[in-house]
N, C-alpha and C positions, 0 to 999 in steps of 0.2 A: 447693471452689474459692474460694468467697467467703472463708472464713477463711484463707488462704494469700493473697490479693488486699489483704486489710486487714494482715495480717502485714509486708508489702512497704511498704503507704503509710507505717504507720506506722516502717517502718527509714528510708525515706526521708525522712522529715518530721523525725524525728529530726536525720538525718546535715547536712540543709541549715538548722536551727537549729544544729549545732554550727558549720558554715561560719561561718554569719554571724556568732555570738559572735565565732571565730577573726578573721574579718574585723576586726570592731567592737574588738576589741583592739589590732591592730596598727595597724590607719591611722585610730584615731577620737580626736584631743589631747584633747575635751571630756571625755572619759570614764576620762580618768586614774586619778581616785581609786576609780573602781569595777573596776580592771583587775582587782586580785589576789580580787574577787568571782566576777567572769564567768568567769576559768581555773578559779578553785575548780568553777564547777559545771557547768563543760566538761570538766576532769578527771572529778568523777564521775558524769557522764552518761557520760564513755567507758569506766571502768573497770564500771559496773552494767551495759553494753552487750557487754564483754567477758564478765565470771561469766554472763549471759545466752546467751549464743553459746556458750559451755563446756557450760552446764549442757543447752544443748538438743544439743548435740553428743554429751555422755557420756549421752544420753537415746535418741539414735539407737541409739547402739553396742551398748546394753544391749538394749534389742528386738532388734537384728539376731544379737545374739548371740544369744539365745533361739529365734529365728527357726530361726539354724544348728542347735543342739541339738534343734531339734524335728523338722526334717529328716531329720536324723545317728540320731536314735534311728525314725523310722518308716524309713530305708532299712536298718536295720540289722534291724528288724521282718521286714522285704519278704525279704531274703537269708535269716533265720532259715529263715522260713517254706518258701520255695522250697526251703533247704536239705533239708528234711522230707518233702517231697512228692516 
């Protein structure tokens, strides 16, 4: 539970640092010259935030797929067996 708890702050703590960049860009004049810095690394905080969220996504898939198969092959054990007896 702790490690799913710290998971969350930190997407959160993330997502409201990329706000405020966002913010800080559009309505900050003093900060002109550092614009095309701060998108820089609001873009890749969001695209490493994305292959992040992919990679934990095709990481689920892959256990649950396993998951199925292991299922699929003990009920198929269970029918075998019954069949026999």
């Amino acid at each position: 539970m702790r490690k799913v708890l710290h998971s969350y702050v930190f997407r959160v703590i993330i997502a409201a640092l990329l706000v405020i960049a966002m913010g800080a860009i559009q309505y900050e004049p003093m900060i002109s010259g550092f614009k095309f810095w701060i998108a820089f690394v609001v873009i890749v905080c969001v695209m490493v935030y994305i292959v992040t969220m992919v990679g934990s996504m095709q990481k689920k898939l892959s256990l649950s797929d396993k998951a199925l198969k292991a299922i699929s092959e003990k009920t198929t054990e269970n029918t075998n067996t019954e069949k026999d007896n």
